[in-house]
N, C-alpha and C positions, 0 to 999 in steps of 0.2 A: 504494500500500500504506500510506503514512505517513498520507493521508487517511482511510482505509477505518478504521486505530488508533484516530484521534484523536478520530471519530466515536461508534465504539465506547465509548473512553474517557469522553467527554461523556455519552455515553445511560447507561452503567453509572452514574456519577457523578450523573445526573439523575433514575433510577429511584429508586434507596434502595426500602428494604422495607416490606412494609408491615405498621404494627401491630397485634397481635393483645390482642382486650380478652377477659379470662377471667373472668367475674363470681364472685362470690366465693361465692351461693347457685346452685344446677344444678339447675335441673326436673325432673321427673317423666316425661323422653323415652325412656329407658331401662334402668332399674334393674334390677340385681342383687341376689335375694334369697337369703337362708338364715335359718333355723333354728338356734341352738344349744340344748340341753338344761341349760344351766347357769347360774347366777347370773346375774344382770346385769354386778354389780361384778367375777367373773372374766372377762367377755367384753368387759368395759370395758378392763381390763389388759392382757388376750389383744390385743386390739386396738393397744391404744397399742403395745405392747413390737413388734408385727410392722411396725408401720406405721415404726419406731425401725429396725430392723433389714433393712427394705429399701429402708431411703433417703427415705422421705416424713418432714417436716416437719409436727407438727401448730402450724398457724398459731393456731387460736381453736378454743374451743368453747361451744354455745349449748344451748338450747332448742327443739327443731324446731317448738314452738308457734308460735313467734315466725317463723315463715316461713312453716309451711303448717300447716293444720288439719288436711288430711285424715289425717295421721302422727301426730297426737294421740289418743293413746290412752285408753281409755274410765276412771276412777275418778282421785280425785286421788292416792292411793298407788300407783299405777305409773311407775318410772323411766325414763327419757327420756331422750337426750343424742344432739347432731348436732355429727361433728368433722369440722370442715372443714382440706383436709391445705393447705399451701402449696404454687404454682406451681413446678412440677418442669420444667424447661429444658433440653432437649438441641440442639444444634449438628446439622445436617444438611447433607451437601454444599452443595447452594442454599438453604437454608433452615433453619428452625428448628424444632421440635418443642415442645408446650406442653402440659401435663398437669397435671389437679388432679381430686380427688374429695371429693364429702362424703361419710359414712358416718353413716346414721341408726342407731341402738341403741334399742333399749325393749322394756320387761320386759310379757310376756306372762302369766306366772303364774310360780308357785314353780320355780324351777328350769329357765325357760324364756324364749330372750331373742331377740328376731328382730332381725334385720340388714337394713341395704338402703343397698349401694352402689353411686353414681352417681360414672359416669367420663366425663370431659370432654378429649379432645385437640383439638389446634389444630396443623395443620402451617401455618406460615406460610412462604409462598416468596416471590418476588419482587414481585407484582401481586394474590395473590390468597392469602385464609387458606381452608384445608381442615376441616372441625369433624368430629368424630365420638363420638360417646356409646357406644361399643363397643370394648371391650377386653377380651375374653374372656380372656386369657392370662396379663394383667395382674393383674386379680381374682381369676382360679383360683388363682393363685400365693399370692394375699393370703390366700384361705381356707383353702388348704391350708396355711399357715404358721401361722393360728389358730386352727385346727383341732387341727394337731400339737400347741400348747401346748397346749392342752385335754385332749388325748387322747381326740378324736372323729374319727370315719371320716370323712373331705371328703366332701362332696357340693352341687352346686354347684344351685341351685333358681333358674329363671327366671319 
């Protein structure tokens, strides 16, 4: 029995976890869209104050030019902004859990402002990291909350 521990011991000891790399721009594998019918600059706000209020961290924020074109929108007076949140971390029995999303904004006409968020997890367990660009529950959550500040009906557009 004492061998059978100490083996154990050595192999737990000798596994360690392995690392999970979260890149900081997320591709185009999955995105959630919507719709808002309102300014930019309120869906801008709308945005930060939810993203504030359920715990994400906005890290940076850029230019979506500057990473993809195809999100570039047509005239030079249309506004534009991609906030990227900070790597959210939860502890999981064996493992770990890793979450971050970008959030693209840009102004489509007067009073019209389209959304497209990309969610990235990563379970990392012992040997092996888990990816998945699908968090339906996680998002609905976010929309319905920017939504509410707005005072627009959610509806969630894939």
């Amino acid at each position: 029995m004492k061998k059978f521990l100490l083996i154990l011991l050595a192999f737990l000891t000798c596994s360690g976890c392995v690392s999970a790399r979260i890149p900081k721009y997320l591709g185009n594998d999955f995105p959630y869209k919507q719709r808002f019918y309102f300014s930019f600059e309120q869906v801008v706000s709308a945005t930060q104050e939810t993203l504030k209020d359920l715990g994400w961290q906005i890290e940076e924020t850029a230019d979506p030019a500057v990473y993809e074109q195809v999100f570039s929108l047509p005239g030079a007076d249309k506004k534009q902004i991609l906030i990227f949140t900070s790597i959210r971390q939860t502890p999981l029995f064996i493992g770990t859990r890793y979450a971050k999303m970008n959030i693209f904004l840009g102004e489509s006409g007067d009073n019209n402002t389209e959304m497209e968020i990309r969610y990235l997890t990563v379970n990392s367990v012992l040997f092996k990291n888990f990816e998945s660009y699908k968090n339906e529950s996680a998002v609905k959550r976010i929309l319905e909350h920017i939504s509410k500040s707005l005072g627009q009906s959610p509806k969630m557009n894939e």
